[in-house]
PASEDO-675744 format. One record per residue (C-alpha): residue number from 1; residue in three letters; y negated, x negated, z. Coordinates in steps of 0.25 Angstrom, whole numbers. Layout:
@seq = NUM type = ALA y = Y x = X z = Z
...
//
This chain:
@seq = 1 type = UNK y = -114 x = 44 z = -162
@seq = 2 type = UNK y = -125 x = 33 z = -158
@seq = 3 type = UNK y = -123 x = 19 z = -166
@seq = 4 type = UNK y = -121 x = 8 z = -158
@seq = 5 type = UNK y = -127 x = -2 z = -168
@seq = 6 type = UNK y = -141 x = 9 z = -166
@seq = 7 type = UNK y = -140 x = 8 z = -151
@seq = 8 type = UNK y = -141 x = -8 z = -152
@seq = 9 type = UNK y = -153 x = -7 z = -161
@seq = 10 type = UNK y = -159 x = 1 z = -152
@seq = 11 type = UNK y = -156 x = -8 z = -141
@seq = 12 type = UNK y = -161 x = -18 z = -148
@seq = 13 type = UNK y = -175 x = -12 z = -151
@seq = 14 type = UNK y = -177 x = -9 z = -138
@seq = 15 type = UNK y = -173 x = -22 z = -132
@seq = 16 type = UNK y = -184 x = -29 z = -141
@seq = 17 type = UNK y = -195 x = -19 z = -135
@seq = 18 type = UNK y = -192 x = -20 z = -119
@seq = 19 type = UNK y = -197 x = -28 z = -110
@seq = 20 type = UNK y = -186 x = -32 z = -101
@seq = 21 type = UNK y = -192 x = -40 z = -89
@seq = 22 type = UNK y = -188 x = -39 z = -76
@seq = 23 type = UNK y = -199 x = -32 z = -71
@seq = 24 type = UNK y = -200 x = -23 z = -82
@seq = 25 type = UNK y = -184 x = -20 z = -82
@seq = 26 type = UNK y = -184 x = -5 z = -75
@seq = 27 type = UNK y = -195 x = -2 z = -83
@seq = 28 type = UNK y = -186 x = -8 z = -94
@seq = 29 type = UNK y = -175 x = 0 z = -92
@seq = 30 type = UNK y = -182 x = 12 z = -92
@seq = 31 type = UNK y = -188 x = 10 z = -106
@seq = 32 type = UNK y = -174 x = 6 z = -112
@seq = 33 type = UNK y = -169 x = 21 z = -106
@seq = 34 type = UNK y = -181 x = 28 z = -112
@seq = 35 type = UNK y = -180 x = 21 z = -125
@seq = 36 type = UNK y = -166 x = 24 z = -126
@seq = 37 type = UNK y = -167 x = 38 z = -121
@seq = 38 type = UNK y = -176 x = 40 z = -134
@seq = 39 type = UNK y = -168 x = 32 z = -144
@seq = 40 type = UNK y = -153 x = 37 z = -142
@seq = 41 type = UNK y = -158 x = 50 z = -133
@seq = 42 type = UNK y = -151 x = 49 z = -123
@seq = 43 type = UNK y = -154 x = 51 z = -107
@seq = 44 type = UNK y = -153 x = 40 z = -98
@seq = 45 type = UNK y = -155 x = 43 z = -84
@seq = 46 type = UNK y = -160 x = 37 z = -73
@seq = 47 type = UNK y = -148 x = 31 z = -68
@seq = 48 type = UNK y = -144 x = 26 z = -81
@seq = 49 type = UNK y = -157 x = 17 z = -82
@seq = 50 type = UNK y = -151 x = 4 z = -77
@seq = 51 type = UNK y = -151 x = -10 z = -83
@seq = 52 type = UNK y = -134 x = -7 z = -83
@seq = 53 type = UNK y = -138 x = 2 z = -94
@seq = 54 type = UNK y = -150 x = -1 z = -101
@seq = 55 type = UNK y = -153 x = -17 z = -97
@seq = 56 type = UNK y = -148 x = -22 z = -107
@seq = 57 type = UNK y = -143 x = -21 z = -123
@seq = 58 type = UNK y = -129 x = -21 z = -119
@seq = 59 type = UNK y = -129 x = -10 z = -109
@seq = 60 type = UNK y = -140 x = -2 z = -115
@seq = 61 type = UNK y = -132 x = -1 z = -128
@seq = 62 type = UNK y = -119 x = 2 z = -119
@seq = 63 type = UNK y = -127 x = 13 z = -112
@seq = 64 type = UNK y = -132 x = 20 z = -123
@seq = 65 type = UNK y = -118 x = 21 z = -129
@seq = 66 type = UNK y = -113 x = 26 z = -116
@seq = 67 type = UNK y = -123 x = 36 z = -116
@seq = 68 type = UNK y = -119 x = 41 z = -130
@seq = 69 type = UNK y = -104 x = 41 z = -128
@seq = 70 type = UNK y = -101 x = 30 z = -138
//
């Protein structure tokens, strides 16, 4: 089972590392899929690299949940 208060703390690391202006923002969301595809080893598709959920904190950490069943 995946601790929530881990997912946060990832969350939060990477938040402090992107570069989230406009003109970088699909570029953005790409990195946030590969960076939580290595931590939490998961598999994000295509279709599920959207800013629904990966564009921010909130929906990233409900999307990483989702993906693991909690």
């Amino acid at each position: 089972m995946i601790d929530e208060k881990y997912i946060q703390t990832c969350i939060n690391e990477l938040s402090s590392i992107k570069d989230t202006s406009d003109n970088k923002r699909e570029v953005s969301l790409i990195e946030t899929a590969l960076f939580i595809e290595d931590i939490f080893t998961i598999v994000i598709t295509d279709e599920e690299i959207s800013t629904e959920n990966l564009g921010n904190s909130g929906n990233l950490l409900n999307f990483i949940k989702k993906k693991y069943g909690v």
